[in-house]
VMD Tcl script that draws the C-alpha trace (Angstrom):
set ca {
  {12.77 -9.46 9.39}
  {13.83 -6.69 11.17}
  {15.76 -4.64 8.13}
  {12.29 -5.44 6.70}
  {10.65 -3.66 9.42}
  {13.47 -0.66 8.73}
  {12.43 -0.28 5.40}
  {8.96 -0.09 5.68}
  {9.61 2.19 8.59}
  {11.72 4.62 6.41}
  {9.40 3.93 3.80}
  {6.29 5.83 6.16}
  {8.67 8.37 6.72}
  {9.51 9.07 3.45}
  {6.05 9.06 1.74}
  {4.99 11.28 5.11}
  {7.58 14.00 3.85}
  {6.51 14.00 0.03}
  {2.56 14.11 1.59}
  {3.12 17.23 3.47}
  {4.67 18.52 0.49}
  {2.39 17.78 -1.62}
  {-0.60 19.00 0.18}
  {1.28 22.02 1.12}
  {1.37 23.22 -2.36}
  {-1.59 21.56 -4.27}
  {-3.39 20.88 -1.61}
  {-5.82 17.76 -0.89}
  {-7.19 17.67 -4.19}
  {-5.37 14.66 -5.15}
  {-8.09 12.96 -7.22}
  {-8.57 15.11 -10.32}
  {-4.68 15.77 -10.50}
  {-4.26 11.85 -10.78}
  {-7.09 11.98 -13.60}
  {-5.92 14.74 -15.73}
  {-1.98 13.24 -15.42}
  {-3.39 9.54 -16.36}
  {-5.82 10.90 -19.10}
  {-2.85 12.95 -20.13}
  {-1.10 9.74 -22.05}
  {2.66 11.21 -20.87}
  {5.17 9.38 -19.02}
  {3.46 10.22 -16.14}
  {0.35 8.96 -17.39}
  {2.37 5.46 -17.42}
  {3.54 6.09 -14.22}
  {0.28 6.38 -12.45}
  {-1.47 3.17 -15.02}
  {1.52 1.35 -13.22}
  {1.26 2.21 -9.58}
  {-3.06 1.33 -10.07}
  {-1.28 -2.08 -11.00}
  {0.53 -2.40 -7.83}
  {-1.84 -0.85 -5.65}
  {-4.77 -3.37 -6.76}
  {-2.52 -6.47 -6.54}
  {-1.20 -5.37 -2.84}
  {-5.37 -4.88 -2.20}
  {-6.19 -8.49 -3.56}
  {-3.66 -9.85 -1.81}
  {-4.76 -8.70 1.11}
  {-8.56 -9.97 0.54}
  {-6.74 -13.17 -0.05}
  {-4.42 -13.43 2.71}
  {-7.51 -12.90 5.21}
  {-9.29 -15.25 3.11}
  {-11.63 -12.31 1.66}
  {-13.06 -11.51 5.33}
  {-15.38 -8.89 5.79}
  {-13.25 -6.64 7.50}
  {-10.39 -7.42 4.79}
  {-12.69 -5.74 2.14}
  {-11.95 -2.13 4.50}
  {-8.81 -3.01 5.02}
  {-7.90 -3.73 1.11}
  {-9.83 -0.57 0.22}
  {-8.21 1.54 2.21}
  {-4.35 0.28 0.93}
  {-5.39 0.74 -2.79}
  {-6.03 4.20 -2.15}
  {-3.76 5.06 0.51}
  {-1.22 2.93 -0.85}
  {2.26 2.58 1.01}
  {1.14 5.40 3.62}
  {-0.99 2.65 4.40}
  {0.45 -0.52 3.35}
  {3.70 -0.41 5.31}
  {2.14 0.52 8.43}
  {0.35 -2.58 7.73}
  {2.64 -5.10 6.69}
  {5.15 -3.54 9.88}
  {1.87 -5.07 12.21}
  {1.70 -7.80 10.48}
  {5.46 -8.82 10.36}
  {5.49 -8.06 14.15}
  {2.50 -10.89 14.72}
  {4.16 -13.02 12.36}
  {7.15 -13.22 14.51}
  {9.93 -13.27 11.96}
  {7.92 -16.02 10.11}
  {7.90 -15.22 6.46}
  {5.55 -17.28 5.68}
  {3.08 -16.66 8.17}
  {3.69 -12.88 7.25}
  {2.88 -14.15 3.66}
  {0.21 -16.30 3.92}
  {-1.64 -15.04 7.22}
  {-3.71 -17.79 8.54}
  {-3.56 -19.85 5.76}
  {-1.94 -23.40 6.28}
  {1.15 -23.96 3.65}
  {0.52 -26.29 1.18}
}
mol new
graphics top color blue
foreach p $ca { graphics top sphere $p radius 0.5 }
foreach p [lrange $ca 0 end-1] q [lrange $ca 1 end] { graphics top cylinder $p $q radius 0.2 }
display resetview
């Protein structure tokens, strides 16, 4: 669990770096670049259809693993469009209350079949 914890840690820092990038020379405007690139129909275009996928799925898994609590509908919204810059903060939390338990990190309250 704990190299888990390491790479979502270096994961934060890395997608910290490429923000401040980023909004240092585009600036916030994030939204209608992802539009025009994913409109586009380029590599890139594929590239951004393929990270929605992800970024959905990690957002209904969260609904599910809180067994689609009200608070998990904030909490999922905010991961699908924060993504990892919120997501691995997240799942570091969550691994930490989970106690090196994989399958409690996994399946949150849930009782294993």
């Amino acid at each position: 669990m704990r190299a888990f914890q390491i790479l979502l840690g270096l994961f934060l820092i890395g997608i910290l770096v490429f923000t401040a990038s980023a909004v240092s020379k585009q600036g916030w405007d994030f939204v209608s670049l992802y539009i025009n690139e994913t409109l586009a129909l380029t590599w890139q275009s594929q590239f951004n259809f393929d990270f929605s996928c992800y970024l959905i799925l990690s957002a209904l898994w969260i609904l599910w693993r809180n067994q689609f609590s009200p608070s998990s509908f904030a909490v999922a919204g905010i991961a699908a469009i924060l993504g990892i810059l919120f997501f691995a903060p997240y799942l570091f939390i969550e691994s930490l209350k989970a106690k090196g338990d994989v399958k409690k990190l996994l399946l949150g309250e849930r009782e294993p079949n």
